[in-house]
C-alpha positions as CSV (number, residue, x, y, z in Angstrom):
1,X,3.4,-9.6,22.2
2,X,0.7,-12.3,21.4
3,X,-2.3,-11.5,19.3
4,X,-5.3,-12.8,20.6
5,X,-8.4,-13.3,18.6
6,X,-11.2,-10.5,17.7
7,X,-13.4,-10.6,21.2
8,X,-17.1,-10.4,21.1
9,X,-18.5,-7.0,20.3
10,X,-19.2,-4.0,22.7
11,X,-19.3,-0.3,21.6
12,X,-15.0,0.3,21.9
13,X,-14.8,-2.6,19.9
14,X,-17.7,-1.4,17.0
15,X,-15.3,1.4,16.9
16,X,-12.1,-0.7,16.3
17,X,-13.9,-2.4,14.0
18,X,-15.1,0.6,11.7
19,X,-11.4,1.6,11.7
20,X,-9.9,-1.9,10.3
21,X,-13.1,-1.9,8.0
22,X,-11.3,0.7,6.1
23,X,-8.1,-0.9,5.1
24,X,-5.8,0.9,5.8
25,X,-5.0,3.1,9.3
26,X,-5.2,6.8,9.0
27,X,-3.1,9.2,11.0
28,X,-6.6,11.1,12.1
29,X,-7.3,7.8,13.2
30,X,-4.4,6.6,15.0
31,X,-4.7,10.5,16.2
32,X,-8.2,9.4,18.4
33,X,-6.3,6.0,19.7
34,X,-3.4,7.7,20.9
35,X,-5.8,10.1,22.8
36,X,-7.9,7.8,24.2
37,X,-6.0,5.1,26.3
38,X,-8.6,2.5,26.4
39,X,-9.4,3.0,22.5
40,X,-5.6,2.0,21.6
41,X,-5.5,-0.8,24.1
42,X,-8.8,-2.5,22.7
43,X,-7.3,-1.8,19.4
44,X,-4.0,-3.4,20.7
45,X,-5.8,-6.5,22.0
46,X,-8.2,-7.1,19.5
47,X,-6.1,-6.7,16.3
48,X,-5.8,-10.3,14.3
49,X,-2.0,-9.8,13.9
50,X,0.8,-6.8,13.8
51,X,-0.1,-3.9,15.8
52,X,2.4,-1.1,16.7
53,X,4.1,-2.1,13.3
54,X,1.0,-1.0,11.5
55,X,0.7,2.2,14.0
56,X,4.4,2.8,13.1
57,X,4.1,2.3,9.4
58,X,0.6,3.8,8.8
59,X,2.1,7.0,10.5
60,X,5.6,6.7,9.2
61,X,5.7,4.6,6.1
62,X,8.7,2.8,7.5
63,X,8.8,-1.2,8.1
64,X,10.0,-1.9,11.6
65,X,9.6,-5.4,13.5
66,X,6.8,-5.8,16.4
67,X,9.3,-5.5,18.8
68,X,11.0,-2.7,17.3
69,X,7.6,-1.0,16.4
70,X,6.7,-1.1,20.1
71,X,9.2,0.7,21.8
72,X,9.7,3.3,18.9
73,X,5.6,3.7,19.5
74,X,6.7,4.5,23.5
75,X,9.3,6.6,23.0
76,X,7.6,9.1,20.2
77,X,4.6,9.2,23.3
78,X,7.1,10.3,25.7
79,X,8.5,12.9,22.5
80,X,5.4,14.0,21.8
81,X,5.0,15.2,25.8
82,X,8.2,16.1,26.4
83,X,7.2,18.7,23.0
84,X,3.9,19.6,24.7
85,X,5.5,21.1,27.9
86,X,8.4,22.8,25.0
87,X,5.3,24.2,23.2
88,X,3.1,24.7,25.6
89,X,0.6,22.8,22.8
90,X,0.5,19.1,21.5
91,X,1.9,19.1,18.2
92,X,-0.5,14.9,17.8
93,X,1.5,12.0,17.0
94,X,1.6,12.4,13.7
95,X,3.8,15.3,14.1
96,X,6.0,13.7,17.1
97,X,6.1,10.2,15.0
98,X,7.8,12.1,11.9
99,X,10.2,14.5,14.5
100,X,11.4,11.9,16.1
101,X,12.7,9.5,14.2
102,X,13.3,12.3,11.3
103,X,15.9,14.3,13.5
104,X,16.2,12.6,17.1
105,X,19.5,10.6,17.6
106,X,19.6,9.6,21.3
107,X,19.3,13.8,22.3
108,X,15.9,15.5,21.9
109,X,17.5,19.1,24.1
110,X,16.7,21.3,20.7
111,X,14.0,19.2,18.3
112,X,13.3,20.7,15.1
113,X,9.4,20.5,14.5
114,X,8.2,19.7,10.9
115,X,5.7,22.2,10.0
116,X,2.3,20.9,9.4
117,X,2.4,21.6,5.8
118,X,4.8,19.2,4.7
119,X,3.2,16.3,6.7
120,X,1.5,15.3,3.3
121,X,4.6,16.3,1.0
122,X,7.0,14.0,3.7
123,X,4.4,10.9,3.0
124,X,3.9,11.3,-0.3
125,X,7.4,11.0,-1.6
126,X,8.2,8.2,1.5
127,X,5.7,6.2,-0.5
128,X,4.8,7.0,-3.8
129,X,7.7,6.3,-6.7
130,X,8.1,10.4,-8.0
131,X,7.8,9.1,-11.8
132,X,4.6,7.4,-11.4
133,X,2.7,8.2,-8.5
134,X,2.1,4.5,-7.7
135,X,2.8,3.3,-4.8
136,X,6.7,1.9,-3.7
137,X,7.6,-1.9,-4.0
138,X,8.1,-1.9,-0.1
139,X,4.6,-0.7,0.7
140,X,3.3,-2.8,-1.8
141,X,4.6,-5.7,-0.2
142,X,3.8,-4.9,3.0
143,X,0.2,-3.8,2.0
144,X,-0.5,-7.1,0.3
145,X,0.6,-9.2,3.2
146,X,-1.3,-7.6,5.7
147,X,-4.7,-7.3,3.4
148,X,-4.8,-11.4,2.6
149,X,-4.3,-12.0,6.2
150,X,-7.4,-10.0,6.5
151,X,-9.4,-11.2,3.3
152,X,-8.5,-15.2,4.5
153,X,-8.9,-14.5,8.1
154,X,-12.7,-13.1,7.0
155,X,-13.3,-15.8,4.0
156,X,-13.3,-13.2,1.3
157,X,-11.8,-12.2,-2.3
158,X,-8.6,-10.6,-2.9
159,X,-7.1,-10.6,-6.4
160,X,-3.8,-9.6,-7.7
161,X,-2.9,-8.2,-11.6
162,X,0.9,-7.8,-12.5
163,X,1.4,-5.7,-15.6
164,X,4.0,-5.3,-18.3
165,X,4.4,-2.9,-20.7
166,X,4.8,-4.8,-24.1
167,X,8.0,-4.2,-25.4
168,X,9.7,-1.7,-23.6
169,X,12.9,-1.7,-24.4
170,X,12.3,-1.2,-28.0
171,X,9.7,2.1,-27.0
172,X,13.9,3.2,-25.0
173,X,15.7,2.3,-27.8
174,X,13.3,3.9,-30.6
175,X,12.3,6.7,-28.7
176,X,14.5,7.6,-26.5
177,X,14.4,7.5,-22.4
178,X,12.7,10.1,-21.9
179,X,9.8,9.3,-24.5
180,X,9.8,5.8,-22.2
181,X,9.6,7.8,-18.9
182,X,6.8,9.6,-20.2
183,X,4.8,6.1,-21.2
184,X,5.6,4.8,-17.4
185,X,3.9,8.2,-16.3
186,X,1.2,8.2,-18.5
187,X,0.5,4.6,-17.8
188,X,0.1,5.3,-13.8
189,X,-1.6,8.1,-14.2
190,X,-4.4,6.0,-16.4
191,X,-3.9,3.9,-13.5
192,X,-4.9,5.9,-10.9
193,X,-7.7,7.3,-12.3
194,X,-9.3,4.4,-13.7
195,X,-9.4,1.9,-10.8
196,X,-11.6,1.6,-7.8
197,X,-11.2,3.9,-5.1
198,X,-10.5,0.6,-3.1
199,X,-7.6,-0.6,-5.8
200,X,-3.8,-0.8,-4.9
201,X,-1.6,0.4,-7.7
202,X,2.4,0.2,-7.4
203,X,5.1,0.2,-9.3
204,X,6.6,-3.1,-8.8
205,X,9.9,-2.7,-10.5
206,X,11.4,-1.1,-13.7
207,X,8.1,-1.7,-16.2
208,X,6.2,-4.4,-14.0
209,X,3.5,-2.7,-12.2
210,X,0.6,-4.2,-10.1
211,X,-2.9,-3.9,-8.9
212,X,-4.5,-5.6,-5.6
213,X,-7.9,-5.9,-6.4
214,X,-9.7,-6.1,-2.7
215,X,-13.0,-7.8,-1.8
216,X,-13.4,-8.8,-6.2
217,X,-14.0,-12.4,-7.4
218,X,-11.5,-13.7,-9.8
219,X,-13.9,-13.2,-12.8
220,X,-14.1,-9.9,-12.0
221,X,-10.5,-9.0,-11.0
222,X,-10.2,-10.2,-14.4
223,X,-12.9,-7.9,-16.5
224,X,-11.4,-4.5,-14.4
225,X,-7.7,-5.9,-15.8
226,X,-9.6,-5.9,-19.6
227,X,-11.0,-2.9,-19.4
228,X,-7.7,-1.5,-18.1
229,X,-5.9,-3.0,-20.8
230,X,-8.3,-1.8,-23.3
231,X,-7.8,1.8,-21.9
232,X,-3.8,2.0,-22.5
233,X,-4.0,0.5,-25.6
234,X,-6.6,2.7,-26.9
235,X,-4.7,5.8,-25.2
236,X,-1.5,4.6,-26.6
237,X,-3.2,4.5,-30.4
238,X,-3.5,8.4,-30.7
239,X,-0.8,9.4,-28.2
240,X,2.6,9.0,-28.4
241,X,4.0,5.0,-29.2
242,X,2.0,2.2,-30.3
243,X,2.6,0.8,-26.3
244,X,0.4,-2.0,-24.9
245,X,0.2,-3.7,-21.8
246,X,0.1,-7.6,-20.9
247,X,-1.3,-8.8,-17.5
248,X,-1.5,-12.0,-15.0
249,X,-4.3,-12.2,-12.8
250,X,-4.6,-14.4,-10.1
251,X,-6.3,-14.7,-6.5
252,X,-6.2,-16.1,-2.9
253,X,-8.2,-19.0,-2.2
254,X,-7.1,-21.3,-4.9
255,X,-5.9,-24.5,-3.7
256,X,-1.9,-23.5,-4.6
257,X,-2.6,-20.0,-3.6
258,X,-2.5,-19.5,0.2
259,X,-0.3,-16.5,0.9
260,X,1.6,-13.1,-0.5
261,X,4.5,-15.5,-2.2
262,X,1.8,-18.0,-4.0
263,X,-0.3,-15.0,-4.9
264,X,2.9,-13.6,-6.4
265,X,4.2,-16.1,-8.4
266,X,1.1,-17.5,-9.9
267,X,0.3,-13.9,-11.0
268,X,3.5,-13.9,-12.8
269,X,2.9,-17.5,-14.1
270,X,-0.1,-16.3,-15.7
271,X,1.5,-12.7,-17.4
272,X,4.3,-15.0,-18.5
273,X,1.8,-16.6,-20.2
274,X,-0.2,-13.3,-21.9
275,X,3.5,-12.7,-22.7
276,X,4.0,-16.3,-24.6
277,X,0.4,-15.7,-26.3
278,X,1.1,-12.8,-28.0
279,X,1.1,-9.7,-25.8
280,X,-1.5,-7.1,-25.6
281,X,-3.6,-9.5,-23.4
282,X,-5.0,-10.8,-20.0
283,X,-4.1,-14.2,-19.1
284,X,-5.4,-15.6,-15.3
285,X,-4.2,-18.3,-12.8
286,X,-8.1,-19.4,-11.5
């Protein structure tokens, strides 16, 4: 389907508005389109790019194509009613959207209904790495494209950090695995607790990790990666291995830098270089 551009503003669209504004989709929120018929096809209409893909994957955490995303998003409405009249109560489309494509294969006679209490437990481990707690590569990558089409589309800031843990195969080989597991733990648990409530942390693969610093200037994206450096190595000192951290920093809106893969690799140009310099440092791409 095409994506038209953001219409002028009228109360259904204030509210469409005040749902993007928060980065990222809710399944309460989702909940109130897929209840209200004109809210979901203002939403539908007014959205800047992907839309039953981000319904899909907001509620789901899996990565399906527009097209694809579209008639999955029909067919859980039709689950979720045909469950209503099973019921005799609407389980939401939360609920439907994880039954269906959880235990549905072309016969929906006898559905099994995941119990409301593992909603949170079933997205948790579909996108959080279980050793961490940062987010997965794939939602990384699908988070990052989808918020710097929305920080260029609206001429604002949107940094990126890559980190590396100094040495890490030497912290394996001296310490053992499981001492290492326990640095990769401890490091995105200092993560998560010492960035912004608007921050993206991930895991980005083995010891890389990485940060998506929203709405921050590069000057800035670069004083939060300090301080966070700072904060490992000082944790590291009088707990457990002498580990440190190196970091590239780099943002959108430089001339080179005009999408996820520029963003990317000039990141990684710039912790190649903290890597060169010494280690144990912040190095930026401005």
């Amino acid at each position: 389907m095409k994506n038209p551009k953001r219409r002028s503003s009228d109360d259904t669209t204030e509210k469409l508005i005040d749902i993007e504004s928060k980065e990222r989709l809710s399944s309460q929120s989702i909940g109130a389109m897929s209840d209200q018929p004109g809210l979901l096809k203002e939403y539908l209409e007014s959205s800047i790019y992907n839309t039953f893909s981000e319904l899909i994957f907001r509620l789901t955490h899996e990565i399906y194509t527009e097209d694809k995303a579209e008639s999955l998003w029909n067919d859980i409405a039709a689950h979720r009613e045909g469950l209503k009249g099973k019921l005799g109560r609407d389980v939401g489309i939360l609920v439907a959207a994880l039954d269906y494509l959880s235990n549905i294969s072309g016969d929906i006679l006898n559905p099994k209904i995941i119990d409301d209490s593992r909603i949170e437990a079933v997205a948790d481990r579909a996108t959080r790495d279980s050793l961490t707690g940062l987010y997965l590569r794939g939602v990384f990558d699908f988070s990052l494209d989808r918020l710097i089409r929305q920080h260029i589309s609206s001429n604002r800031f949107l940094c990126l950090a890559l980190v590396d843990i100094d040495d890490f195969k030497s912290v394996n080989d001296t310490y053992g695995h499981q001492t290492g597991d326990k640095v990769l733990r401890d490091i995105g648990g200092l993560l998560l607790k010492n960035t912004r409530k608007d921050d993206f942390t991930a895991r980005y693969g083995g010891e890389e990790l990485a940060i998506i610093f929203p709405h921050t200037s590069f000057d800035d994206a670069f004083a939060l990666a300090e301080r966070l450096r700072e904060d490992i190595r000082q944790y590291f000192s009088t707990d457990g291995p002498p580990v440190t951290v190196s970091m590239g920093v780099s943002c959108i809106g430089q001339p080179t830098v005009t999408n996820m893969r520029e963003l990317v690799r000039s990141a990684d140009r710039a912790l190649y270089k903290a890597k060169a310099s010494g280690k144990n440092r912040v190095e930026g791409s401005a």
